[in-house]
Backbone as CSV, one residue per row, in Angstrom:
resi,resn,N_x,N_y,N_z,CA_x,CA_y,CA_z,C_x,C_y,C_z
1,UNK,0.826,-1.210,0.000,0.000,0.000,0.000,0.861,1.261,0.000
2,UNK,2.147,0.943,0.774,3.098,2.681,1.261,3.333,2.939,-0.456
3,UNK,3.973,1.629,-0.938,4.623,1.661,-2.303,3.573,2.095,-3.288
4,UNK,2.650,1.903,-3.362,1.549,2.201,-4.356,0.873,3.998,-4.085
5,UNK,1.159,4.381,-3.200,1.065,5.789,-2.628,2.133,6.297,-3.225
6,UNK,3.504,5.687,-3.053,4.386,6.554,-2.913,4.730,6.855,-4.692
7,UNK,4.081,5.938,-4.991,3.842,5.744,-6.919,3.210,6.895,-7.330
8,UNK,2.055,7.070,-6.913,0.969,7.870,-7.472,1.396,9.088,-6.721
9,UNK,2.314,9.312,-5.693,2.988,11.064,-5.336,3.989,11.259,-6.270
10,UNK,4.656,9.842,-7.411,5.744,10.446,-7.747,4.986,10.489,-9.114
11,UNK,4.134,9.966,-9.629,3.271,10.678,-10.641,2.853,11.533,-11.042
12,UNK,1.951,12.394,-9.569,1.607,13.698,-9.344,2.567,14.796,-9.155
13,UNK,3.818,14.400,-8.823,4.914,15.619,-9.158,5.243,15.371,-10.607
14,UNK,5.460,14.553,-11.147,6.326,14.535,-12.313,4.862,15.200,-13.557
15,UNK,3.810,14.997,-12.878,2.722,15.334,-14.021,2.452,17.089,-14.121
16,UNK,2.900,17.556,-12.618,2.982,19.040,-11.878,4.305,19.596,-13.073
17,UNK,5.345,18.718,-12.960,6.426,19.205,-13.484,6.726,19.578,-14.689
18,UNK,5.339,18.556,-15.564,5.259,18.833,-16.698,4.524,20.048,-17.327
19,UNK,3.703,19.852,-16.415,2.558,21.299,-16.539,3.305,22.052,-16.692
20,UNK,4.029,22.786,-15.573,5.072,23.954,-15.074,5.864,23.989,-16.585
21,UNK,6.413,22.796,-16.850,7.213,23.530,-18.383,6.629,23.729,-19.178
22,UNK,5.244,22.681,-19.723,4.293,23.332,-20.654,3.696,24.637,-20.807
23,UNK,3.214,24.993,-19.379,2.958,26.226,-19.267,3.892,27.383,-19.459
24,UNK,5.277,26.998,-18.997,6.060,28.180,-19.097,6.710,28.386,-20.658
25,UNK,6.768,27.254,-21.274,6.581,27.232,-22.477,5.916,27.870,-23.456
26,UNK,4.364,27.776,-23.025,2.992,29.057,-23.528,3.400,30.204,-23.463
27,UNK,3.703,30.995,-22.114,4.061,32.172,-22.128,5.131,32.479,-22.492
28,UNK,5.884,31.565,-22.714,7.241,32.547,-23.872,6.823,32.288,-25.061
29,UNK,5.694,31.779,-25.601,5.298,31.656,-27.391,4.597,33.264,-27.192
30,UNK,3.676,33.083,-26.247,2.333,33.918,-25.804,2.965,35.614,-25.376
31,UNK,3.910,35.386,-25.084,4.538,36.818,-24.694,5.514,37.473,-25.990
32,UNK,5.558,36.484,-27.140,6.117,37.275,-28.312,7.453,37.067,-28.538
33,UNK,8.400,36.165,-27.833,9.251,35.838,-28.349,9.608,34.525,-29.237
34,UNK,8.377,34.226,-29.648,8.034,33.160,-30.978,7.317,34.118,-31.508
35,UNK,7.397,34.859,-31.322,6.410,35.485,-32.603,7.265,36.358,-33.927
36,UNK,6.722,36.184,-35.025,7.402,37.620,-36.076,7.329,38.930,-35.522
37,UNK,8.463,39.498,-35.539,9.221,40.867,-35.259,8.425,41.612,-35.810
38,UNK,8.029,42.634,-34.597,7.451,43.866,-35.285,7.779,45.458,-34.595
39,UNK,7.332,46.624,-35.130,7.860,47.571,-35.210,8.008,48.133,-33.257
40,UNK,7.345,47.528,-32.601,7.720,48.084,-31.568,8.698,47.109,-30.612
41,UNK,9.046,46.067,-31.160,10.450,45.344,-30.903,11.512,45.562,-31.452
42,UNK,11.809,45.778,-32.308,12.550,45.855,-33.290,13.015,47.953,-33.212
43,UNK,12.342,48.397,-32.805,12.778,49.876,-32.317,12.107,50.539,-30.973
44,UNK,11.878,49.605,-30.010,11.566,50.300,-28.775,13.368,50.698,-28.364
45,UNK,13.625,51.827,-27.659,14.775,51.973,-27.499,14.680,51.747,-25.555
46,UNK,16.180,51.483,-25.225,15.956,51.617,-23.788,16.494,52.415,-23.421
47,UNK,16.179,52.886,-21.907,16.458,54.446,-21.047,17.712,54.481,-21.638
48,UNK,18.059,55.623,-21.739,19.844,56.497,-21.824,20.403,56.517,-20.523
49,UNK,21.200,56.003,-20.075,22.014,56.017,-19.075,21.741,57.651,-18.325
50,UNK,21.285,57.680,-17.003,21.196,58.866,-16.295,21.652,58.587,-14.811
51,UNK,22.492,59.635,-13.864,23.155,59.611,-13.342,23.059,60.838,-12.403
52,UNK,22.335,60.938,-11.057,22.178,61.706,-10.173,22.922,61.437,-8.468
53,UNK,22.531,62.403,-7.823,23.053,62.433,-6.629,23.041,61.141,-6.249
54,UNK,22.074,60.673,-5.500,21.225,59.661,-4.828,22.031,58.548,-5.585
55,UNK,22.520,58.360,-6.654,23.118,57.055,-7.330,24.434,57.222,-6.378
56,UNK,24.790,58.061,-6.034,26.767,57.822,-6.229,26.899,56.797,-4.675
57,UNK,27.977,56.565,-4.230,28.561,55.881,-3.012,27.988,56.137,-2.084
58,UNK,28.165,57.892,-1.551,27.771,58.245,-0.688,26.346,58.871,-0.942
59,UNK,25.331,58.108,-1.458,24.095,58.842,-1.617,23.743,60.189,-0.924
60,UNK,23.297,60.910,-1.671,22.248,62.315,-1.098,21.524,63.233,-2.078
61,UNK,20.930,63.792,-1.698,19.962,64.483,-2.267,21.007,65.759,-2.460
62,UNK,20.583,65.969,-3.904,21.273,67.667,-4.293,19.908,68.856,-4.326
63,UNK,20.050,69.213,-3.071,18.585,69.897,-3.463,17.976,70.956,-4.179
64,UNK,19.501,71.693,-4.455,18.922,72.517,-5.559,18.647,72.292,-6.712
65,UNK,19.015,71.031,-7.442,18.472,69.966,-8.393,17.166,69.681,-8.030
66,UNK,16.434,69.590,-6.602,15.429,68.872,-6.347,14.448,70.063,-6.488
67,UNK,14.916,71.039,-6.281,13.877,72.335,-6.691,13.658,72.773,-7.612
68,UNK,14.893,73.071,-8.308,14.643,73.286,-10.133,13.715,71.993,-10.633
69,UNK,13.784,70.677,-9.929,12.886,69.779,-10.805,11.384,69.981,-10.120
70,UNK,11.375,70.874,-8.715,9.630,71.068,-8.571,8.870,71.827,-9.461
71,UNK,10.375,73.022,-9.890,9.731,74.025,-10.326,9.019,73.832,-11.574
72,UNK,9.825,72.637,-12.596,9.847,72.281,-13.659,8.026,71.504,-13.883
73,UNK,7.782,70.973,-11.971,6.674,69.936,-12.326,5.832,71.121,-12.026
74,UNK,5.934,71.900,-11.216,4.898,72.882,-11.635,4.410,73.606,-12.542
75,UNK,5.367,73.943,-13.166,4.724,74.990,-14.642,5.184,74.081,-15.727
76,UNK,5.184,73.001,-15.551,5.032,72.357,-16.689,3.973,71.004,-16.697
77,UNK,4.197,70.076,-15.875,3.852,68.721,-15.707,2.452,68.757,-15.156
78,UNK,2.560,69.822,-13.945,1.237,69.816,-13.053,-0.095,70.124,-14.178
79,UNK,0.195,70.455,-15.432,-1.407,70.755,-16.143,-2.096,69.435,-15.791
80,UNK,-1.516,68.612,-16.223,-1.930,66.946,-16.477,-1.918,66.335,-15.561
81,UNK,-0.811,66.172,-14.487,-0.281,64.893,-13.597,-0.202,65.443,-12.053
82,UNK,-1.035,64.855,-11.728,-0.637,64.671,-9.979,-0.082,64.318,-9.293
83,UNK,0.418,64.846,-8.086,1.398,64.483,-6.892,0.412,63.813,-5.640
84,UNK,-0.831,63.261,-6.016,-1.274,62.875,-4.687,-0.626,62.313,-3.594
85,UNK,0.456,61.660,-3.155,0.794,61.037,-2.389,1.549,61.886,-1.702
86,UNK,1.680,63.190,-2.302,3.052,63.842,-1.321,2.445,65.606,-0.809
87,UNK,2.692,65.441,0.109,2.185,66.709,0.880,2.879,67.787,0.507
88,UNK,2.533,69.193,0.772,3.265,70.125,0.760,4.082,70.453,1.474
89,UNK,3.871,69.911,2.955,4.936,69.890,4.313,6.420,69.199,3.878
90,UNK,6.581,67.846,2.805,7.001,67.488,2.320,8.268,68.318,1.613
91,UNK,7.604,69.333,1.034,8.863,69.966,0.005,9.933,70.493,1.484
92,UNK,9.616,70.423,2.939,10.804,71.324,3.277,11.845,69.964,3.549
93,UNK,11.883,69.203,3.170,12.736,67.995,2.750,13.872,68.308,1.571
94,UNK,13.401,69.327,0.666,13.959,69.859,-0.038,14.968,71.477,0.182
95,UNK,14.675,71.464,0.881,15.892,72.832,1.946,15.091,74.044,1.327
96,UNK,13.347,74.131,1.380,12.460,75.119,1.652,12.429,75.436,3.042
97,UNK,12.244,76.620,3.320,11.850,77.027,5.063,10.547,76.783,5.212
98,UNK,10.347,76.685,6.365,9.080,76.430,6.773,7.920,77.404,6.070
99,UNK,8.248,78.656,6.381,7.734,80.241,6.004,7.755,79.420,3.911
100,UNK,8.312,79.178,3.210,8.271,78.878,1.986,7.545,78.261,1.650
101,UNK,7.417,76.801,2.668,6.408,75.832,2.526,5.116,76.277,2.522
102,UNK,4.708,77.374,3.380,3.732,77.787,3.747,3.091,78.860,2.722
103,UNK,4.500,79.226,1.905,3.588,80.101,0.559,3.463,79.193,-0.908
104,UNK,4.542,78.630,-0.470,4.055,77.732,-1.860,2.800,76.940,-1.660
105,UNK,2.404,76.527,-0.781,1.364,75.339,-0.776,-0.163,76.878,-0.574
106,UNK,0.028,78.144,-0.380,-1.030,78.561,-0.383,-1.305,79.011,-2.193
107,UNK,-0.260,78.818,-2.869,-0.305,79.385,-4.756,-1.345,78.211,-5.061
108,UNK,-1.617,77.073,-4.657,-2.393,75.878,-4.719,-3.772,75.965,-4.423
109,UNK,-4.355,75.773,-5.308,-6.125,75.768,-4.673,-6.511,74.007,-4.050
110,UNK,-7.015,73.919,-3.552,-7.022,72.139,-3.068,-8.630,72.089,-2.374
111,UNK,-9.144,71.281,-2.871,-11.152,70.812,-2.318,-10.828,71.501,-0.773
112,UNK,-12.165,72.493,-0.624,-12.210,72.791,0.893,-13.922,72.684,0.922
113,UNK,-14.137,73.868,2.027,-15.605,73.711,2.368,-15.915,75.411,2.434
114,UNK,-16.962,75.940,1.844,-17.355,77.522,1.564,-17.762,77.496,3.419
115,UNK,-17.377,77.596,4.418,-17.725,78.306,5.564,-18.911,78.960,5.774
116,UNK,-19.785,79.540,5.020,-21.009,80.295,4.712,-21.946,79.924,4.030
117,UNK,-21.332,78.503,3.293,-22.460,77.772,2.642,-22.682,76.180,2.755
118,UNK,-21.510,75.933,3.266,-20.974,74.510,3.493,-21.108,73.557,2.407
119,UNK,-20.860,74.355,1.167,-21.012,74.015,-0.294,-19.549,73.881,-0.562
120,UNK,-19.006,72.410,-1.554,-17.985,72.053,-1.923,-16.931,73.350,-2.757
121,UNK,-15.806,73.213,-2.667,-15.083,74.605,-3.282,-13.922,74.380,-3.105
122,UNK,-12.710,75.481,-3.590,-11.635,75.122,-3.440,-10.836,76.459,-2.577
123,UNK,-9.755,75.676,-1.962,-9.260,77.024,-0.844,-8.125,76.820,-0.825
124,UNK,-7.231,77.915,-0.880,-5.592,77.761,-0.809,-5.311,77.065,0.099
125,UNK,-4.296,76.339,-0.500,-3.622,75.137,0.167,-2.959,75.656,1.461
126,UNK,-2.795,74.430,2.287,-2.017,74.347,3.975,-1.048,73.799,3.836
127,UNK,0.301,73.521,4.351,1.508,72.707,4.711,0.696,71.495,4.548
128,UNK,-0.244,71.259,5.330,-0.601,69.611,5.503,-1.745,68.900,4.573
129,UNK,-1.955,69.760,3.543,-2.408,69.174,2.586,-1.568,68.429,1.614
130,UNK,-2.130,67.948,0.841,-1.908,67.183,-0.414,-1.885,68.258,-1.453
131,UNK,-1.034,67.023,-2.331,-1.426,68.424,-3.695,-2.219,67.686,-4.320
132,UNK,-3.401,69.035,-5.241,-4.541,68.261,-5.259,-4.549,67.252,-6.380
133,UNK,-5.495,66.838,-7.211,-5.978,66.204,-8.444,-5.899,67.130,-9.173
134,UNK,-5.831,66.435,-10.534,-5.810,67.328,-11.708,-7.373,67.572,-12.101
135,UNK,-7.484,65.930,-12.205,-8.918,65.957,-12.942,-9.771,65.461,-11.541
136,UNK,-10.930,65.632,-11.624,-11.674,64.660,-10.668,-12.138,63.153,-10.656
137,UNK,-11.758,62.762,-11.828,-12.242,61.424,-11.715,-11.228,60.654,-13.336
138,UNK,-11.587,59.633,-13.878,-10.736,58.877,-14.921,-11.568,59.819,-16.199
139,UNK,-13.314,59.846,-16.525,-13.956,60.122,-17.204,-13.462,61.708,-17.834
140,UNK,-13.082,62.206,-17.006,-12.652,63.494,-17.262,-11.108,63.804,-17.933
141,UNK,-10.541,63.301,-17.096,-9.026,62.933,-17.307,-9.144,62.508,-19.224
142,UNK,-9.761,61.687,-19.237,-10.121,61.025,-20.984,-10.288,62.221,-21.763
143,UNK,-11.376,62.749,-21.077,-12.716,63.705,-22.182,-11.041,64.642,-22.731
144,UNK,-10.086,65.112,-21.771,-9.293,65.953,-21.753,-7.926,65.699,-22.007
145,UNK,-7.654,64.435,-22.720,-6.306,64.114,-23.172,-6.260,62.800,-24.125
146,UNK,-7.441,63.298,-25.089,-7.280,62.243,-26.024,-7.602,60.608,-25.965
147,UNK,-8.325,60.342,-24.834,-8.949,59.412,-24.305,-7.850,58.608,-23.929
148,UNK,-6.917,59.619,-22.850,-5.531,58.512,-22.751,-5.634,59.460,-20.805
149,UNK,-5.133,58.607,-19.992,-5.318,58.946,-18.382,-3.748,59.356,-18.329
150,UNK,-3.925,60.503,-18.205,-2.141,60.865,-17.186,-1.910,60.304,-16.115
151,UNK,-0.972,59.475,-15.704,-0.545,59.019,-14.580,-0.458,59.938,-13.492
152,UNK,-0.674,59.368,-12.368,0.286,60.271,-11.000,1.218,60.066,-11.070
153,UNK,2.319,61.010,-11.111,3.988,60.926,-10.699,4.344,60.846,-9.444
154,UNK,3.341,60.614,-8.723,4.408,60.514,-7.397,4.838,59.457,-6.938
155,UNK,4.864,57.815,-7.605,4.992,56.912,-7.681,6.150,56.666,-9.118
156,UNK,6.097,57.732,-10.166,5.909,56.762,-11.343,7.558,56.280,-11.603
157,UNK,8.394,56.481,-10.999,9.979,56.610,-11.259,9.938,54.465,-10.399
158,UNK,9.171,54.196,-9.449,9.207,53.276,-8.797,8.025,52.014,-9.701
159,UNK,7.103,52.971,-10.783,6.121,51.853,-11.044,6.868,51.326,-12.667
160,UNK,7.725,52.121,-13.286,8.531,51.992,-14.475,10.292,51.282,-14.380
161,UNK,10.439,50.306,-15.102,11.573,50.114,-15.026,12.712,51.314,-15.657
162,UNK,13.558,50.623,-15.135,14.851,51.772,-14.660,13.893,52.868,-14.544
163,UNK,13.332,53.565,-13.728,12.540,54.695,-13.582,12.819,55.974,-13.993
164,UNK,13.689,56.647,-12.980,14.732,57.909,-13.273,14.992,58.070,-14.879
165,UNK,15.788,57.218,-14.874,16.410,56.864,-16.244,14.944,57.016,-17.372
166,UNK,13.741,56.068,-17.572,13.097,56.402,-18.464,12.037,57.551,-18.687
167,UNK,11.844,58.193,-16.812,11.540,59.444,-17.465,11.964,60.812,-17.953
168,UNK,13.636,60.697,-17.483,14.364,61.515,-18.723,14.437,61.218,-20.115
169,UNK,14.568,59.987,-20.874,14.754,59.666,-22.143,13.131,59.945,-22.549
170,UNK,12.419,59.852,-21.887,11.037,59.861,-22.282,10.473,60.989,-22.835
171,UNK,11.063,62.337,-22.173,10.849,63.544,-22.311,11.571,64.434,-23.241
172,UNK,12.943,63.528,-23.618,13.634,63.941,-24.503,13.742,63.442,-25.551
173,UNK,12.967,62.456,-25.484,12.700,61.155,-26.448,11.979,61.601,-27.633
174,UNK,11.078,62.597,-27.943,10.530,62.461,-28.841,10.823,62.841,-30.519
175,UNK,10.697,61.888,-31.152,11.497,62.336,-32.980,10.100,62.232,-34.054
176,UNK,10.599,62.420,-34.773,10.004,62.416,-36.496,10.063,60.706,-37.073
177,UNK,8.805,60.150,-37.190,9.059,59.075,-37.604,9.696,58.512,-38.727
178,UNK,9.521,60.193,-39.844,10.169,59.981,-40.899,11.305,59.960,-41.360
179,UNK,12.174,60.285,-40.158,13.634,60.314,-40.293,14.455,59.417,-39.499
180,UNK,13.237,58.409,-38.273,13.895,58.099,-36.967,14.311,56.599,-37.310
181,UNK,15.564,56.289,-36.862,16.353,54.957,-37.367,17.134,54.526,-36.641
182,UNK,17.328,53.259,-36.793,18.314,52.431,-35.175,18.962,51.254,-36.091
183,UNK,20.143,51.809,-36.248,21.161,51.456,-37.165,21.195,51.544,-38.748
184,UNK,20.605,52.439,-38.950,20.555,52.790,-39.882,19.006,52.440,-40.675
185,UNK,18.273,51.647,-40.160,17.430,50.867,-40.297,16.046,51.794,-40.235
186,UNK,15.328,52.324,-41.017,14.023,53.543,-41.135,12.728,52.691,-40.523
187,UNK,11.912,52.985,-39.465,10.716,52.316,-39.166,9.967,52.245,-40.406
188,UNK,9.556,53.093,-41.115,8.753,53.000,-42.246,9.173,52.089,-43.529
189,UNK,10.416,51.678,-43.357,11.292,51.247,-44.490,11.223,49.472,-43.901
190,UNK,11.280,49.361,-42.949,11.167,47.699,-42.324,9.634,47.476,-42.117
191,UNK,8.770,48.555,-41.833,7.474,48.382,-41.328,6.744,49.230,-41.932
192,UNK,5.943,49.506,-43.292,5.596,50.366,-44.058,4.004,50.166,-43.420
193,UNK,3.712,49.153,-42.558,2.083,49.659,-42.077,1.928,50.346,-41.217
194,UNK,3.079,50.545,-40.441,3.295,51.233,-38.972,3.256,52.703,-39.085
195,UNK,2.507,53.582,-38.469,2.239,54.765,-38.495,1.603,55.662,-37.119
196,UNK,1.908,56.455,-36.916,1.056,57.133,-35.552,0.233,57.835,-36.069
197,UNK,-1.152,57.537,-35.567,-1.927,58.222,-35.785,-2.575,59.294,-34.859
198,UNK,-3.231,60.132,-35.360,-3.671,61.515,-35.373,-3.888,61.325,-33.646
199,UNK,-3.256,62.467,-33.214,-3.636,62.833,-31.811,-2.432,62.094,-31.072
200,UNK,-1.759,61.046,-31.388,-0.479,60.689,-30.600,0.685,61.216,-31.210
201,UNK,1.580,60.850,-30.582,3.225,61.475,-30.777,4.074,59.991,-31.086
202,UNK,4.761,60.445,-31.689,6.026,59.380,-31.990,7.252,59.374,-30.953
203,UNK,7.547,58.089,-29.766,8.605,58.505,-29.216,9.156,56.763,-28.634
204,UNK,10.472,56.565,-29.455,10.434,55.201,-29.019,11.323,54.939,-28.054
205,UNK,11.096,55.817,-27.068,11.130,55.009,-25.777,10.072,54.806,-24.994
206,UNK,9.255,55.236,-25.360,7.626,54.798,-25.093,7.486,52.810,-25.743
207,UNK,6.559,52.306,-24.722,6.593,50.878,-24.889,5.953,50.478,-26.225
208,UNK,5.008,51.082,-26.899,4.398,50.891,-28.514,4.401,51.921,-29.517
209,UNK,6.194,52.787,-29.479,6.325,53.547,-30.159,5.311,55.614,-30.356
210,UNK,4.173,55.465,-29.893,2.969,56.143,-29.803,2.163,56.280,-28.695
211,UNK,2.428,57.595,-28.225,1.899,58.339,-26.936,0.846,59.164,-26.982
212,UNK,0.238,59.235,-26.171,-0.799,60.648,-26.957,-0.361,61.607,-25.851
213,UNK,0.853,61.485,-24.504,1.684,63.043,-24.324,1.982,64.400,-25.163
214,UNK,1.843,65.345,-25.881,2.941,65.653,-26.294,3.876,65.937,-25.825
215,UNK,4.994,67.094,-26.038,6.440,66.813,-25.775,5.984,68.412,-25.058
216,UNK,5.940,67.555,-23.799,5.795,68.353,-22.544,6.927,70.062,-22.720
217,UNK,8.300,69.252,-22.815,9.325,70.444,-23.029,9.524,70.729,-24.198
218,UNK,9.472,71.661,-24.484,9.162,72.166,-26.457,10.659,73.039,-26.604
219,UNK,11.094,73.974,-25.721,11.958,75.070,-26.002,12.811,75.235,-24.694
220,UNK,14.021,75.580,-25.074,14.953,76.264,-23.566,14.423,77.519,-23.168
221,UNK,14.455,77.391,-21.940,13.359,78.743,-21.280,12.730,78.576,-21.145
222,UNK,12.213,77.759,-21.463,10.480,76.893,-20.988,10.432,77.822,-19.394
223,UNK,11.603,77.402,-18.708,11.076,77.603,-17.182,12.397,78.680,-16.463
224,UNK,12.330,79.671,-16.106,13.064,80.395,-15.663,13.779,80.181,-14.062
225,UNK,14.632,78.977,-14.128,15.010,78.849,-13.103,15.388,79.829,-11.814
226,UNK,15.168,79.571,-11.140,15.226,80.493,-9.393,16.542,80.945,-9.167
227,UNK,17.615,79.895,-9.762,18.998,79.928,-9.348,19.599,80.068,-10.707
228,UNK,19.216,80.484,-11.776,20.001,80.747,-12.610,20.423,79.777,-13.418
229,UNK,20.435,78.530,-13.464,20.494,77.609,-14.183,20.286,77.549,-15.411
230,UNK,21.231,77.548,-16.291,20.589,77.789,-18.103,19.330,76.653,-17.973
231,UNK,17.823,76.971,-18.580,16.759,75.895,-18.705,16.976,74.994,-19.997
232,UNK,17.883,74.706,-20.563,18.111,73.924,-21.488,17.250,72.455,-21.463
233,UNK,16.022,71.718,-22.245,15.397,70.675,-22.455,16.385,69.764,-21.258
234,UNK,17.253,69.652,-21.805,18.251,68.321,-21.084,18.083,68.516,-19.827
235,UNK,18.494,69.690,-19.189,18.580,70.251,-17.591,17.108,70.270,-17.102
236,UNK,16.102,70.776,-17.619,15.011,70.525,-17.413,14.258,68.918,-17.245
237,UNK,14.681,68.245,-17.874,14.100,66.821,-18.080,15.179,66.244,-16.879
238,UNK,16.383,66.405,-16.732,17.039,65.941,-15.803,16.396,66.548,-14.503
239,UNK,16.484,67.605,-14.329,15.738,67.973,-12.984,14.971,67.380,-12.491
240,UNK,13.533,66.933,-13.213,11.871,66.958,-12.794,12.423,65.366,-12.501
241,UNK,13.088,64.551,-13.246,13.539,63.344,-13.339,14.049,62.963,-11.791
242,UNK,14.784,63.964,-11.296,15.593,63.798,-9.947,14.239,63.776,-9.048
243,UNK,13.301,64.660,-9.554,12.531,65.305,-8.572,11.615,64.271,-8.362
244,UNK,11.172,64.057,-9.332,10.423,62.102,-9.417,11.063,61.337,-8.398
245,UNK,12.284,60.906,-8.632,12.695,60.006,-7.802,12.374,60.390,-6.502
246,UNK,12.432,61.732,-6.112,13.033,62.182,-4.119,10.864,61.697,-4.037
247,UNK,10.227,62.065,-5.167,8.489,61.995,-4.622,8.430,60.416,-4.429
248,UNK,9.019,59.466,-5.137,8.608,57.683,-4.845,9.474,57.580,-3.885
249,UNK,10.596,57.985,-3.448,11.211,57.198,-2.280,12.059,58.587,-1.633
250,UNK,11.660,59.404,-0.732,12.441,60.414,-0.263,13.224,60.020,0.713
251,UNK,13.682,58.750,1.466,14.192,58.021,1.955,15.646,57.325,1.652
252,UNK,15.629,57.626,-0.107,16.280,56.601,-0.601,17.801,56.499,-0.341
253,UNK,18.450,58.023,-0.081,20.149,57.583,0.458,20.099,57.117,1.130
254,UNK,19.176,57.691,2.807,19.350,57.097,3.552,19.416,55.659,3.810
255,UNK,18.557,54.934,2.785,18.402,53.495,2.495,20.019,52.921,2.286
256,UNK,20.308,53.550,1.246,21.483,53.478,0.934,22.470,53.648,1.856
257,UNK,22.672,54.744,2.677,23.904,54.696,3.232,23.788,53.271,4.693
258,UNK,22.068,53.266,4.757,22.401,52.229,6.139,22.936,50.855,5.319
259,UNK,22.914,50.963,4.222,23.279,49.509,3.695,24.812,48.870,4.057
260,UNK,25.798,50.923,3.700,27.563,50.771,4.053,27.402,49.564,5.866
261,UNK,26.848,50.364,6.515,27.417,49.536,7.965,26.440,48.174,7.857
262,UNK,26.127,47.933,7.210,25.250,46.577,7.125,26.632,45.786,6.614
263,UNK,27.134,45.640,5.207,27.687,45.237,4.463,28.987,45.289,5.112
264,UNK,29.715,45.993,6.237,31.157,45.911,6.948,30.657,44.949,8.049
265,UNK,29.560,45.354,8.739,29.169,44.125,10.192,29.349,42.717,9.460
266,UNK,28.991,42.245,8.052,28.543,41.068,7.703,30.096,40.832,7.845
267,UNK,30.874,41.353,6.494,32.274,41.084,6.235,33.002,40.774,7.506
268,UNK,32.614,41.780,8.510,33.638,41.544,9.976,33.135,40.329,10.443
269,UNK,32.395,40.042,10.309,31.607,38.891,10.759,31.850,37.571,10.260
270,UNK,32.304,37.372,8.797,32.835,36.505,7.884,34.059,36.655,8.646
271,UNK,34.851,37.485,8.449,36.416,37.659,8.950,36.596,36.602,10.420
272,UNK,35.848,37.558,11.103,35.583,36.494,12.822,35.333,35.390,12.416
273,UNK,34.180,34.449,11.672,33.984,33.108,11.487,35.254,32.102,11.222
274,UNK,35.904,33.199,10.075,37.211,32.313,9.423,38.033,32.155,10.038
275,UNK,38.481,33.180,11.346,40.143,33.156,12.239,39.080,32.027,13.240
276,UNK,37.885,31.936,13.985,37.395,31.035,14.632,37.597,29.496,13.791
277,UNK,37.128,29.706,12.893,37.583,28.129,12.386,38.743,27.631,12.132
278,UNK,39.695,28.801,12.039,41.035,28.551,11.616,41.918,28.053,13.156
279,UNK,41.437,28.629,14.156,41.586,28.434,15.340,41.036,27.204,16.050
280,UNK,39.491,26.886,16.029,39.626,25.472,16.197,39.973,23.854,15.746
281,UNK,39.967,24.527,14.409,40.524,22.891,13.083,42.523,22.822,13.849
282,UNK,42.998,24.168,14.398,44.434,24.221,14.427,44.536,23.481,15.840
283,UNK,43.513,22.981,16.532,43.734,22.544,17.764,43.151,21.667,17.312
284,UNK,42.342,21.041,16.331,42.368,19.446,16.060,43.516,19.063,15.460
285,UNK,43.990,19.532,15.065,44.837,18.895,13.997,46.300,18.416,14.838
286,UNK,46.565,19.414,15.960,47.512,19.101,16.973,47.157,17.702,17.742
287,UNK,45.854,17.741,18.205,45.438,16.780,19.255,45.587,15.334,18.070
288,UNK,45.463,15.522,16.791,45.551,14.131,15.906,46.595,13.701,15.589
């Protein structure tokens, strides 16, 4: 009886085992790498190498980078995209004074209550608000961008691979389909059905070539930096890019630097294990 059990468990794994490759099998036909090449494989490009504070050894925030990139999401980004997750108390993380925090977050209108009518309305913002919504709901968001939803950014550097990285190339990303080529190779010339149509943009670092964004940064000067900073596209897209990152994880050197004394305790710790073993095998080896 044990033996005839132990038959039919080694059946039921090996029949499990087969599944598992069959199946994983499906999804690599099913996910397109059996499939014929097409125009958004064959020229999706990936992020451009980008390189901020928060990356280096000693992680930290450069904050006057982190302000030129608020400034950037304000008069530029904020038409469309929201910061829900991050307060205005928040920016003095960014080496605003308190007194700053307190005027910038009142330039903000944010849902209040009319006092005299107790009718819905909007009232300059507090330190401890949120910043508000763009739109009020998805339906609207549509009616008002081409039936395409702007994301919230205050996540989006953490919900996109290489994050940082693709929302600079993203912003700087955008070309002429009729000229745009990756090794010499013309989209229209390998893929003559492929075309963007009316109301999207061409930008292939976007995942299907065609966005319906447009190209948020159009001109240098777009934004008259505080500190003088030439506004050059690049510096601009690098900024808001930094500034993304500090809104998904404002934590993140610090993450980083507790990692240095993590990574020396272990090593010292390896070190101690090895002179301990080296120390007791040296007193067997005497006693043998």
């Amino acid at each position: 009886m044990v033996r005839i059990i132990g038959i039919l468990a080694g059946l039921f794994f090996a029949v499990a085992a087969l599944w598992a490759f069959a199946n994983g099998a499906y999804n690599v036909a099913s996910q397109g790498y059996l499939k014929e090449k097409t125009a958004e494989s064959e020229f999706h490009l990936s992020p451009r190498p980008f390189n901020q504070a928060s990356d280096d050894l000693v992680a930290h925030w450069d904050k006057q980078q982190l302000q030129r990139g608020y400034q950037v999401y304000k008069e530029v980004c904020s038409a469309c995209h929201s910061l829900r997750h991050v307060a205005f108390r928040d920016l003095e993380q960014l080496g605003y004074t308190e007194a700053q925090v307190k005027a910038i977050a009142a330039t903000w209108q944010v849902p209040g209550i009319d006092p005299n009518t107790g009718e819905a309305t909007t009232v300059p913002g507090k330190p401890t608000d949120y910043f508000p919504l763009v739109y009020p709901n998805d339906v609207a968001a549509r009616a008002a961008n081409n039936n395409a939803i702007p994301p919230d950014l205050s996540l989006i550097t953490k919900a996109r691979e290489e994050g940082p990285a693709y929302v600079h190339s993203l912003l700087t990303g955008y070309r002429d389909i009729a000229t745009f080529s990756v090794d010499g190779k013309h989209v229209n010339d390998e893929f003559p059905d492929f075309s963007t149509p009316p109301g999207l943009h061409f930008n292939p670092y976007f995942a299907n070539l065609n966005i319906a964004m447009p190209p948020p940064l159009t001109s240098e000067g777009q934004v008259t930096y505080a500190d003088g900073t030439p506004a050059t596209i690049e510096q601009m897209s690098s900024d808001v890019a930094a500034f993304l990152t500090w809104t998904a994880e404002p934590s993140l050197p610090k993450r980083k630097q507790t990692g240095w004394p993590v990574v020396l305790f272990v090593l010292f710790g390896t070190i101690l294990a090895y002179l301990a073993k080296q120390q007791i095998w040296a007193r067997a080896k005497k006693k043998a």
